[in-house]
N, C-alpha and C positions, 0 to 999 in steps of 0.2 A: 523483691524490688520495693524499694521505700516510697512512700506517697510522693514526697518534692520527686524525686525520679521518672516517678509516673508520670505528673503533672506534667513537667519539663518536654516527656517524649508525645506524648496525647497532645498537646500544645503544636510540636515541630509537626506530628503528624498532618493536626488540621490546615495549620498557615500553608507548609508547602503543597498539601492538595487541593483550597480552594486555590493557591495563586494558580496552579496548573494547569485548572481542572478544562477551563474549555480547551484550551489548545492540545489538551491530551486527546479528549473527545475526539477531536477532528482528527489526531494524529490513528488511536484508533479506526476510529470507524471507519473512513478511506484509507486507512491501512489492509483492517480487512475485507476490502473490494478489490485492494491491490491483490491479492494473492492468485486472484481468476483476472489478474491485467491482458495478459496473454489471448484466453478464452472473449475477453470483451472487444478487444481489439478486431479479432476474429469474426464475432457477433455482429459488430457496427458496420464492418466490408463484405460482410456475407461471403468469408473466405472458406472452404475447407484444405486445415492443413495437416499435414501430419505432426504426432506430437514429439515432438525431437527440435531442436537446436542444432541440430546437420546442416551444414550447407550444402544443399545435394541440390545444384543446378549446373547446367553447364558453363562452368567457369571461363574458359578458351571464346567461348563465343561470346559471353557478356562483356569479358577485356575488350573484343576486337568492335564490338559495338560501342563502349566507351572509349576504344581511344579514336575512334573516327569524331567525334563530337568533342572530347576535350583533349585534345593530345597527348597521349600519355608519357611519350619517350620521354625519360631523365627521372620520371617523377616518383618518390615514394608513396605504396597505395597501402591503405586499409582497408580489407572486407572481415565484414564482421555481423554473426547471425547467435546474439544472446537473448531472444525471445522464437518462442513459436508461434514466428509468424509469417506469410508469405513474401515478405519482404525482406533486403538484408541492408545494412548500412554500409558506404563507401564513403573513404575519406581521400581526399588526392591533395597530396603537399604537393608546391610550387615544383619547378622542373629544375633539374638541377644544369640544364644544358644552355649557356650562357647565349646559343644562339638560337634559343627557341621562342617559336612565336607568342604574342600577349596574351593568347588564350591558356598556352602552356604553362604560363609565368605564372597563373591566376591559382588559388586556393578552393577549394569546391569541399562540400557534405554534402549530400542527399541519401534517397533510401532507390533501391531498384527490386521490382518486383521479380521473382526466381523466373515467372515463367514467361508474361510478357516483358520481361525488361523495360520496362518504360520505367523513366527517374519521377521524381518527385521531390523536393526540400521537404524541411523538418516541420515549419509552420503548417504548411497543408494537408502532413501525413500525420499529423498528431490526433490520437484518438482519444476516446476518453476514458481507455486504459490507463494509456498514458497519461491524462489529465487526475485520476485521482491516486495514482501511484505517485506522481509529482507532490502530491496536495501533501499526501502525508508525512512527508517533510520538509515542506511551504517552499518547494520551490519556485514558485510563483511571485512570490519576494526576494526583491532585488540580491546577487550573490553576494557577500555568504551570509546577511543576514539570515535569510529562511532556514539553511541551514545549521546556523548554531544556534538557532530559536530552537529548532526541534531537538538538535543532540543537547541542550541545555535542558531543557523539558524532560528530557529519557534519565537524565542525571539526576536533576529532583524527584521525579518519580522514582527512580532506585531509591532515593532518600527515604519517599514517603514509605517504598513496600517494607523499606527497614525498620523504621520508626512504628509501622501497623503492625508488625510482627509481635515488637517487642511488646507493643502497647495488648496485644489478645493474647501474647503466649500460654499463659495461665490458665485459659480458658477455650483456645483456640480451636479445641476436637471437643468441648462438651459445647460449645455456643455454634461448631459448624454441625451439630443434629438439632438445632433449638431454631425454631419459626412459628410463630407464633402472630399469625396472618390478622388473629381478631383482636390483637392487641392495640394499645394507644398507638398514634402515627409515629411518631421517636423510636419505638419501639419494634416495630415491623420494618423502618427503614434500617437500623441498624443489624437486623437480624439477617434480612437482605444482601448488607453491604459486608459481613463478615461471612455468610456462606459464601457466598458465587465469589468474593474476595480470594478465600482459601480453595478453592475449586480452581483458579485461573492464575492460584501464586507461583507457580511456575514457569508458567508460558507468560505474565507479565513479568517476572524480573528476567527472564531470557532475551525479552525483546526489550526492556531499559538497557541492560548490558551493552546488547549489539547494536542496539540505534543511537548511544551515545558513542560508542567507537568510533563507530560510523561515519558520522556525524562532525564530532568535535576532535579530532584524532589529531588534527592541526595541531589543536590547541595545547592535550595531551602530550605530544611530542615536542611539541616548543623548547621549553627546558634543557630538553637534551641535545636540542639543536644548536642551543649557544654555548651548554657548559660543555657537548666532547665536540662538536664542528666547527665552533666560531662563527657558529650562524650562518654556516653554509651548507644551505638544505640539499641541493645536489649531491654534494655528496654523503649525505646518510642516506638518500633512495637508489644512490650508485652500490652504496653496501648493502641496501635492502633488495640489492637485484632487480629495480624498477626500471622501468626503459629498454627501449632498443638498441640493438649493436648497431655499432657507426662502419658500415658499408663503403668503401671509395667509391665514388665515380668515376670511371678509366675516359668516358668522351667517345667511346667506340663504340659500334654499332655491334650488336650479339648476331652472329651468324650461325651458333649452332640453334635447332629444333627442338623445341621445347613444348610439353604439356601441363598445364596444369592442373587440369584435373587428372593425368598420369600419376605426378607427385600426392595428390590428396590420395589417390586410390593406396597406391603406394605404403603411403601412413598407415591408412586404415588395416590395410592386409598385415602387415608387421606388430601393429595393436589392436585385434580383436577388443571389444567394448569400448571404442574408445572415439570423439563424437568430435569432431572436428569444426568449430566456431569460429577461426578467427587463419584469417591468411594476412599476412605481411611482407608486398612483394617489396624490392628494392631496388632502386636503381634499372624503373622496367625499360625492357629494350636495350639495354650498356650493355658489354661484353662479360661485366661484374655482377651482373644481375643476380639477386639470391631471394629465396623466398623460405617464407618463415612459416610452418604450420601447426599450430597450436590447436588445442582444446582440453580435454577433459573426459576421466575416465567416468562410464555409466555409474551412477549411484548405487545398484547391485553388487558389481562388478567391483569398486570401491570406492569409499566415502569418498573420499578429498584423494585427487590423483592429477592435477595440472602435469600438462606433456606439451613439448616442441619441439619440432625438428627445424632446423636450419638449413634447406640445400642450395647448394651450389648449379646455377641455371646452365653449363655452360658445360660443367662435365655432367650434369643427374645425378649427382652422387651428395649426402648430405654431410654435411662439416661438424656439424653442434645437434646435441641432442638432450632432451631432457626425457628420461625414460618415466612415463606415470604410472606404470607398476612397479616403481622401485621407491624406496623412501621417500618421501618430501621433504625439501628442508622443514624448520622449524619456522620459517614467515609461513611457506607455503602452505603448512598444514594447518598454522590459525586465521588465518587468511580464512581459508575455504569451508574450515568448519566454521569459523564465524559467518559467513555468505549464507552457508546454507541451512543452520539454521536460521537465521534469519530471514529468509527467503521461503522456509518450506518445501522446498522443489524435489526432496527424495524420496517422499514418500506419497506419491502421486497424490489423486483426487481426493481420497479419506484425509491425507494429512492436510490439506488445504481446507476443506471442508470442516472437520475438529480445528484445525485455525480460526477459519473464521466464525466458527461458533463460540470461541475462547474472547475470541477479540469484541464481539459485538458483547459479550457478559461483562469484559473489563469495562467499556461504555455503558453496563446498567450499574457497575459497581463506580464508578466515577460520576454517575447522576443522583446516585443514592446520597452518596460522600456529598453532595451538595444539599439535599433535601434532608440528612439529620444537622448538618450544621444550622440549614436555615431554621428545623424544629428545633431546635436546640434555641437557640438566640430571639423564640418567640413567648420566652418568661413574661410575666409582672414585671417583675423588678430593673428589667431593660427598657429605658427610656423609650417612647412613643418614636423620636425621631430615627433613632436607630433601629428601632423592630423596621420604623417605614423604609430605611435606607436596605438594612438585609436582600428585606422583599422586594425588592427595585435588582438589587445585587440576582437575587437568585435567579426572578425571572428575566433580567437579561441572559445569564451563563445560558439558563434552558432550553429558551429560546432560542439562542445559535445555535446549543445541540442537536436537540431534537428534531429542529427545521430540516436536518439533512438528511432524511429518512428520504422524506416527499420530494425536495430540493434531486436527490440524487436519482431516484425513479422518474422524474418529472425529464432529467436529461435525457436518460436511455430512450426515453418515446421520441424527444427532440431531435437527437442526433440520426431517429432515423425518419421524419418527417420534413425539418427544417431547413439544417444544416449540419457541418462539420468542422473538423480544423479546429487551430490552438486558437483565433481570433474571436468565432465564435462560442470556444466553449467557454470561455474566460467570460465573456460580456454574459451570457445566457445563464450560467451556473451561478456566477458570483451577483448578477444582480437581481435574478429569483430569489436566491438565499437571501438578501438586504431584506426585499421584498416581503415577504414572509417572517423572517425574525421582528422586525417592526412588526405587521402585523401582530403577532404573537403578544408580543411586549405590550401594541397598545390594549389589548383585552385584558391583561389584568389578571388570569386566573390559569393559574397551574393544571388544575385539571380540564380546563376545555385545552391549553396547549398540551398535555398530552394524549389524551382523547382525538384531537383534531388532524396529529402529525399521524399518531398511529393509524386513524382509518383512512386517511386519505393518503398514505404510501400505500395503504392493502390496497384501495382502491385503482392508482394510478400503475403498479406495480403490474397487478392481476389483468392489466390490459397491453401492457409491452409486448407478448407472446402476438399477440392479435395486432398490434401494430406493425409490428414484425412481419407477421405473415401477409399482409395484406399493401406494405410497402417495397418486399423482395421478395415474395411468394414461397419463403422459407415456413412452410408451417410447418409445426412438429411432426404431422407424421413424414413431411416430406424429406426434414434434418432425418428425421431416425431413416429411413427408407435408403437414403442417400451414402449414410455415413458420414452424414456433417457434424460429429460427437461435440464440439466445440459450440455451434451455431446451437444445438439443441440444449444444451448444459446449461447456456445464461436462460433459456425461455423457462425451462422445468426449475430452475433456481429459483427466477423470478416467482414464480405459481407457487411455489413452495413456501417463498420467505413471506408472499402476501398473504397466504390462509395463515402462516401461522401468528404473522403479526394483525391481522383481524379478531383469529383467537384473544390473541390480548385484548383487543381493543374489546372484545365479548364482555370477557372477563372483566374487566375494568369497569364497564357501563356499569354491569350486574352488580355489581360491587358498590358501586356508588349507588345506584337506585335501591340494594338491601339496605343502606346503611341510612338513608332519609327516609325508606318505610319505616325501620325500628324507631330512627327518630320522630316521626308522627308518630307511631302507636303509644309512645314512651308519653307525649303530648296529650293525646285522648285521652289515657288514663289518669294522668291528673286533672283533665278537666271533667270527667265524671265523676272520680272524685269528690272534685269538690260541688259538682252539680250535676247531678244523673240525669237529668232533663234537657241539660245545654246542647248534647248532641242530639236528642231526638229533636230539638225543633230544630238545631241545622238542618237535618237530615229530610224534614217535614218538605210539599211541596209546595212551592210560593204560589 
């Protein structure tokens, strides 16, 4: 590779990773706390659930309890259970029945719990599962900005891991065995930023890949939307098999006997391993009525296996079926293998767990990437105003990062002392995090802001188990005794992520206090030097 070459790529790599770098962080790091959303969710209701995405509640009596409350005749329904958790989601479109009353005519979401049934809306069933699963692709910014901020961000980040590639290839297996911990600061951060970089090159170009499809897929598709549809996006998701079939409504009233959880049983017995998520009734109570039962084969059993059956409510007999032990199309299969890697969900608690050990490394390797550019641009020969601009630059990026160690441990205690819901955790999360990064910013110094984040999440962290236990009497041995694997998993998480991020803070203190002994002793010895006597009468008593 020719030096201009180099230059040119070392260049692209730097620009596009400081432009990125905080919004990766966040995208990171609340990313991976998303991967245990389920588990936190869990945690914050003091739920024990089973770990499955089943809906395994009595569905026949949940219908007859919602449609005493919202009317159901005419209407098409949504049930649908794609977390583990004791709640599922209903959607009820308008009623199709022109003489139905204005509660009928009305559009509804909420969530129903499996076992009391009792509703809920989405603002006051939002956890803070939910809340940092959202964060890590900002949907908390108005739609679609957040999201094509994030799938824009996953796109330049693929950029940067390109560009970092090409920029260490040369070097890339003799510099990921080179650390060199007591070297100048440029030096130990770059050695840093190129091991755990090459350590986590995988699993981050896996998830730029699939967070920018994701993401920006809109945008992606566009082109093809006008040069073969004429701009008519209906129909390329009518080819891509998106949507529901169009059911008549006949106006009649169903008089034969129907079950529904019959038909789910039904499914299940004809598809051994196969996990049933999502009902789609139609037309409930018409003579036409059909219901749709989807889901998804076990990840053992096979990768990527989406299944539906369509039956007919009137004879029990089903019309349309989509077999998930048989081929998948060609959407369907990268559909699902995209989901799931990106998701983690097949390889239970270890593959979550090495996630998010991957994930919180990519955010030491994106801090890093910040702290040799700033050592890098702290020459002589860089004018005075600019080194001051840098260090204004750097320590705001850090200061938003690293604020959310403590920021995000500080919630977990909140949510179960304070409050809850989307309301509060927006005001309480987002304006601790202000809170705190100012702080940060105004002290001025990189190392009390990392020193300060680090011990005081170990701190606050190391106390959520005991918050826990002493606001829902969930104390670990009583999760472990019980079988509450979920409710015990965030406490022993917790404990775990706080010793070991204390360990750091150990390290780091030590580190800094060896490093101003040798510089005082380095001091003493020139001043005995040049006066053997100047320490002993310091030393002498006044």
């Amino acid at each position: 590779m020719s030096k201009r070459i180099y230059n040119v790529l070392f260049h692209l790599h730097t620009v596009s990773g400081i432009v990125i770098s905080v919004i990766l962080y966040v995208i990171f790091f609340a990313g991976s706390f998303s991967f245990f959303r389920d588990e936190i969710a869990n945690w914050e209701r003091n739920h024990a659930v089973e770990n499955s995405e089943q809906i395994s509640m009595n569905l026949d009596g949940a219908l007859d309890s919602l449609d005493e409350k919202y009317a159901l005749h005419g209407r098409n329904i949504s049930i649908s259970r794609h977390h583990t958790e004791r709640r599922i989601a209903v959607s009820l479109d308008p009623s199709q029945d022109s003489l139905a009353e204005e509660e009928g005519k009305a559009k509804h979401f909420f969530y129903q719990d499996t076992e009391t049934l009792q509703t809920a809306d989405y603002v006051s069933s939002y956890s803070l599962g939910e809340f940092l699963y959202r964060l890590h692709f900002f949907a908390q910014v108005p739609y679609p900005y957040g999201y094509y901020l994030s799938g824009f961000t996953a796109f330049l980040f693929l950029f940067a891991i390109i560009t970092g590639i090409l920029v260490h290839w040369d070097k890339i297996i003799s510099n990921f065995y080179l650390f060199r911990p007591w070297a100048k600061l440029k030096t130990l951060w770059t050695d840093a930023h190129t091991a755990l970089g090459t350590i986590g090159l995988p699993f981050q170009f896996v998830y730029a890949v699939t967070g920018a499809f994701f993401m920006i897929k809109a945008v992606l598709i566009a082109p093809s939307v006008f040069m073969l549809y004429d701009g008519d996006e209906s129909a390329l998701y009518e080819d891509l098999g998106y949507g529901e079939p169009e059911i008549e409504y006949l106006g009649q009233a169903l008089i034969a006997d129907y079950s529904v959880n019959a038909l789910v049983e039904q499914t299940q017995k004809d598809w051994p391993a196969f996990t049933v998520n999502h009902l789609h009734i139609f037309n409930y109570g018409d003579a036409n009525m059909h219901i749709a039962v989807e889901g998804e084969t076990h990840s053992d059993a096979k990768f990527t296996g989406p299944g539906k059956r369509l039956y007919e409510v009137a004879s029990g007999e089903w019309v349309e079926e989509q077999n998930p032990f048989e081929a998948a199309s060609y959407k369907d299969g990268v559909m699902n293998i995209l989901y799931r890697l990106h998701y983690g969900d097949y390889g239970g608690y270890a593959l979550k767990l090495v996630s998010f050990v991957l994930g919180i490394i990519s955010c030491f390797v994106i801090a890093s990437g910040v702290m040799i550019w700033l050592v890098a641009r702290r020459k002589k020969n860089v004018p005075e105003k600019r080194r001051k601009f840098n260090e204004r630059v750097a320590r705001v990026y850090l200061a938003i990062c690293l604020s959310m160690y403590p920021v995000t441990a500080l919630t977990f205690m909140a949510v179960k002392t304070i409050g809850h819901g989307m309301t509060f955790l927006y005001q309480f999360y987002f304006v601790t995090w202000l809170i705190v990064s100012v702080f940060l910013i105004w002290k001025k110094d990189l190392n009390f802001m990392n020193r300060t984040t680090l011990l005081s999440g170990s701190i606050i962290g190391f106390f959520i188990p005991i918050v826990n236990g002493l606001t829902s009497g969930a104390w670990l041995w009583d999760s472990l005794r019980d079988g509450h694997f979920q409710v015990l998993f965030i406490d022993v998480f917790w404990l775990m992520l706080s010793v070991t991020t204390f360990w750091a803070w150990l390290k780091v203190t030590n580190k800094k206090s060896d490093k101003l002994g040798t510089e005082t002793r380095k001091v003493e010895a020139k001043i005995i030097e040049k006066s053997p006597t100047s320490i002993e009468r310091i030393a002498e008593p006044v």
